[in-house]
Phi, psi and omega in degrees: 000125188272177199210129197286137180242164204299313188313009130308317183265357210211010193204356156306096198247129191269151172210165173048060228081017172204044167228198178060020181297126161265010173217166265230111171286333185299013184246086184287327188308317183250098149351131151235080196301329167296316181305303180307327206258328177283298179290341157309311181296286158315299176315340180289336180261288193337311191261027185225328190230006166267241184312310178315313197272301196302305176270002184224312144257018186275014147308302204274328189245009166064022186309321206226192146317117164222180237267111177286028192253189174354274205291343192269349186260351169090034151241157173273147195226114190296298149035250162306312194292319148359277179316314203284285191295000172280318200274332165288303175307307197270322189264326168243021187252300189297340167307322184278346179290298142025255203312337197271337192256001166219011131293313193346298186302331205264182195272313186281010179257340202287007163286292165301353152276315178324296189281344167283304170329288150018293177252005181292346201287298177284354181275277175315294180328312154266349153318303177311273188343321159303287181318279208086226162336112191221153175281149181218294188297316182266015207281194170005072181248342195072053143228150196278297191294090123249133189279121192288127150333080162000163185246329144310306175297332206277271174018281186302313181317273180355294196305283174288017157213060125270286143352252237271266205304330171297321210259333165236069162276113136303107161330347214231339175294181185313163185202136158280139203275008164198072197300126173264342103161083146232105208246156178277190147345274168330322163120057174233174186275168188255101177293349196281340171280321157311341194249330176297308174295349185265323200250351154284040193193309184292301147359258168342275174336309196293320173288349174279342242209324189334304179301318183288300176229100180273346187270338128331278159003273171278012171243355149292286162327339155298312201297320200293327187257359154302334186213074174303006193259339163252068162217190190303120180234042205155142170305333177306329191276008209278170151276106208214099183261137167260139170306212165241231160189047131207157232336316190296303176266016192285146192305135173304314215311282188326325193274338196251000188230325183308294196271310193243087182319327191285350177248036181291341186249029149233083182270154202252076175278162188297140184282155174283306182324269152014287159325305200308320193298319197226351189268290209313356208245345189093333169012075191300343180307315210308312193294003188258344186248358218202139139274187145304137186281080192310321212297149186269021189278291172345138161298127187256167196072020189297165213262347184246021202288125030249045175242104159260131184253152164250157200267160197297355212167130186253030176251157207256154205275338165205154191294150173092316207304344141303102158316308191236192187296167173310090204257033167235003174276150174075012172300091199283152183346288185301335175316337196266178176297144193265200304109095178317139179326304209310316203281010168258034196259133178319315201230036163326140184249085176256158198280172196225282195231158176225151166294344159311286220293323187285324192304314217260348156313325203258266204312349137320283170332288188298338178269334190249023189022062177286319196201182177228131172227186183322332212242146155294167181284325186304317200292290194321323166310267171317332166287293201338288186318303169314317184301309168284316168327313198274312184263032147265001190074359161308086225248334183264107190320293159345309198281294162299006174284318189275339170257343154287014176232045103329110175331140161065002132286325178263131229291116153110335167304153167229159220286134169294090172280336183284353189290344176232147190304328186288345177100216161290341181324308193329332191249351191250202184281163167292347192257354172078022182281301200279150146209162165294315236276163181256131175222124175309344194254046267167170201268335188194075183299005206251275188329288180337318179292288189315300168297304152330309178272036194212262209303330178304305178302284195331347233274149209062000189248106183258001190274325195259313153275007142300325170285324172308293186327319226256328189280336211247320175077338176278004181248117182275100200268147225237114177286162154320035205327289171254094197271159180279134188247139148101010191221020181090040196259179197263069162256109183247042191234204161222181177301300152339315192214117180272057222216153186236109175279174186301122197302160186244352180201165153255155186289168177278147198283155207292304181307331171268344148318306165319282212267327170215087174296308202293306175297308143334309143341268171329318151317314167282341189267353152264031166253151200252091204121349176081143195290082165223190188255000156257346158318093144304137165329163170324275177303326204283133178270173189291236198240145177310120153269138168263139189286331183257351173264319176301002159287314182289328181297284208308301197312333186261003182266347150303000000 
């Protein structure tokens, strides 16, 4: 296990939510839970929304264009996978371990060890999500043998101390005095939001496990939907940390499309996969995530115009599926609809959890009869959607009106396939393999809807639809036409016909191979597969088969 060493805690320079310390950090003999709780918070988009989303996931969850190299191919780099897991343990992890292993006793802390558990909580909750079997109980200890945690355990643990710190924050107790963030007028923390988000997270958690343990599950979804008032009740509840806005902490995006000009000619264009989901649809969000595409590249009369995506790979999994020519080869990035400035802005504000998001939680909850809340599925379903409108700035009332009455939007419909001379085309990736589409004849368009406007809500959380994508099985995610063979990558295709679907987990990283072999063992012998990158998860159902590339497997196996 690698271990933070103090300059990481004592040479961070912080701004904007990560300032205003009033006591002297470099002095470890007095524990400084402010310093620690703030620099734990940043480090936390560093290892979740930096490197790891650009090269690896937004690869995965196709919001936008992402990276040809290894990892952008659905292959593994031990390496990187090293890096990636360093910066959640040594760097967000450990800080809170800090605060939790020498506040508990005392009294006046006791909101603030609350709330570093809180997110030490939601922090392990996506660590698991990567992995899976993770150190958690025996973790930052400063010893090298450490023993990994079931995913069961990490769960109940998760579960029942999320609990326990929501139920006991004191209102009346300690506060950090620059909460970075849910903070009041003052900058201090906002406990009430703080308990809301502990109970919304638990939420999230108990429906993602649904599959795995209901009985765990749901008696957590009772209590939670017994008393909606304390979890999220409005975009004002959403979780939302901003970067910083200088050089240490400002969003990498900013450092990697800004500062460093050269990686202009991997501009973060819109995924096709992405499209499929929402322009056939009308979608008003799209002008808050994409521009409109100008380039005279765009096909004309193309059918999603003035929206183009680039596709993961303008290579095709077998030669003929095309009438004409290729219209994405030699196309370059920047030609297509683009990513808004705004979300490469130095001092970006990313969501963590949205109030959408919870909506569309609880219409789960109610279609899969998990728990009973205030609401029917349909009004949870139509808030979720109102809700990501409102916290994208979608302002024009017409447009949503018109898109909750959209064939395969409005709440129990399915996608008008027959509404265009192209049919289901209309809907799918260019080679017509992938759609968008909502189809009565499916096993359950409804779970289908309710989860679709969830990847939708998600757009920039690429850690969080990925797990959505991986837990739920139902979104026909556009595979990997030309995947890295031979590094763990997910190739469900054959040597004929060449294609990956989105991985289901990363492999463990070189160093803990290394370094705690023994324990890492042990880890792999609870995965139902073995450290590889089509192992599913716990929690996760198995894998989507797409139906027209398993036709092309069979036809050349003929």
């Amino acid at each position: 296990m690698l271990l933070l060493s103090v300059a990481v805690l004592t040479t961070v320079s912080c701004s904007k939510g990560f300032e205003e310390l009033n006591t002297n950090p470099n002095q470890l003999s007095e524990i400084n839970p402010e310093y620690l709780f703030n620099t734990s918070v940043y480090r936390t988009l560093d290892a979740s929304c930096g490197s790891i989303k650009k090269i690896m996931l937004d690869n995965y969850v196709q919001y936008c264009y992402g990276q040809t190299n290894q990892l952008g191919r659905y292959g593994n780099v031990p390496t990187s996978n090293s890096s990636y897991y360093k910066n959640f343990y040594n760097y967000a992890l450990l800080p809170l371990q800090f605060i939790i292993d020498e506040k508990t006793e005392t009294a006046e802390f006791a909101n603030r060890v609350r709330i570093a558990r809180i997110w030490l909580y939601y922090l392990y909750s996506q660590v698991e999500s990567i992995w899976g079997p993770v150190p958690m109980s025996q973790a930052l200890k400063g010893t090298t043998s450490v023993p990994y945690d079931s995913e069961p355990e990490i769960y109940k643990t998760i579960l029942e101390g999320l609990k326990e710190c929501a139920d006991g924050m004191d209102q009346d107790g300690d506060v950090f005095i620059a909460d970075p963030v849910f903070a009041t007028s003052s900058g201090k923390s906002d406990l009430v939001k703080w308990v809301k988000f502990a109970n919304s997270l638990r939420l999230r958690l108990a429906v993602r496990i649904c599959n795995a343990d209901n009985t765990l599950a749901t008696t957590h979804i009772a209590e939670l939907m017994g008393d909606e008032s304390r979890m999220m009740e409005s975009n004002a509840d959403n979780c939302i940390v901003k970067w910083g806005d200088n050089e240490q902490t400002r969003n990498y995006y900013y450092d990697y499309f800004i500062v460093q000009t050269v990686n202009l000619d991997k501009a973060n264009s819109a995924g096709e996969c992405f499209l499929m989901h929402t322009a056939p649809y009308n979608d008003p969000r799209l002008p808050k995530f994409f521009t409109e595409c100008k380039s005279a590249q765009m096909p004309e009369g193309f059918h999603w115009a003035p929206y183009w995506g680039k596709p993961k790979t303008d290579h095709t999994p077998v030669s003929g599926l095309l009438d004409s020519a290729n219209p994405h080869a030699g196309i370059p990035a920047t030609a297509y609809s683009l990513m808004l400035d705004s979300y490469f802005a130095a001092d970006y504000g990313q969501m963590i959890m949205s109030y959408a998001e919870l909506c569309l939680l609880k219409a789960e909850v109610e279609h899969l009869h998990l728990g009973t809340g205030s609401k029917d599925v349909r009004v949870y379903y139509e808030d979720g959607i109102r809700a990501s409108m409102q916290q994208f700035g979608v302002t024009d009332a017409a447009a949503i009106s018109a898109y909750m009455v959209e064939d395969g939007i409005e709440y129990g419909s399915y996608s008008d396939i027959e509404g265009t001379p192209e049919g289901e085309k209309y809907f799918m990736d260019y080679l017509g393999l992938c759609s968008g589409a909502i189809k009565e004849d499916e096993e359950d368009p409804i779970y289908h809807q309710i989860i679709m406007q969830q990847y939708i809500a998600m757009f920039n959380q690429a850690l969080d639809a990925w797990t959505l994508i991986r837990r739920s099985q139902v979104l026909d995610i556009v595979p990997h036409y030309q995947p890295e063979l031979g590094y763990g990558a997910v190739n469900a295709g054959s040597n004929e016909v060449e294609f990956s679907y989105v991985p289901q987990r990363m492999m463990y990283p070189s160093s803990e191979l290394q370094d705690n072999a023994v324990e890492v063992g042990k880890a792999i012998a609870l995965l139902d597969g073995g450290d590889k990158m089509d192992t599913r998860l716990w929690w996760a159902k198995p894998q989507r088969i797409n139906k027209n590339l398993q036709q092309l497997v069979e036809n050349y196996k003929q």
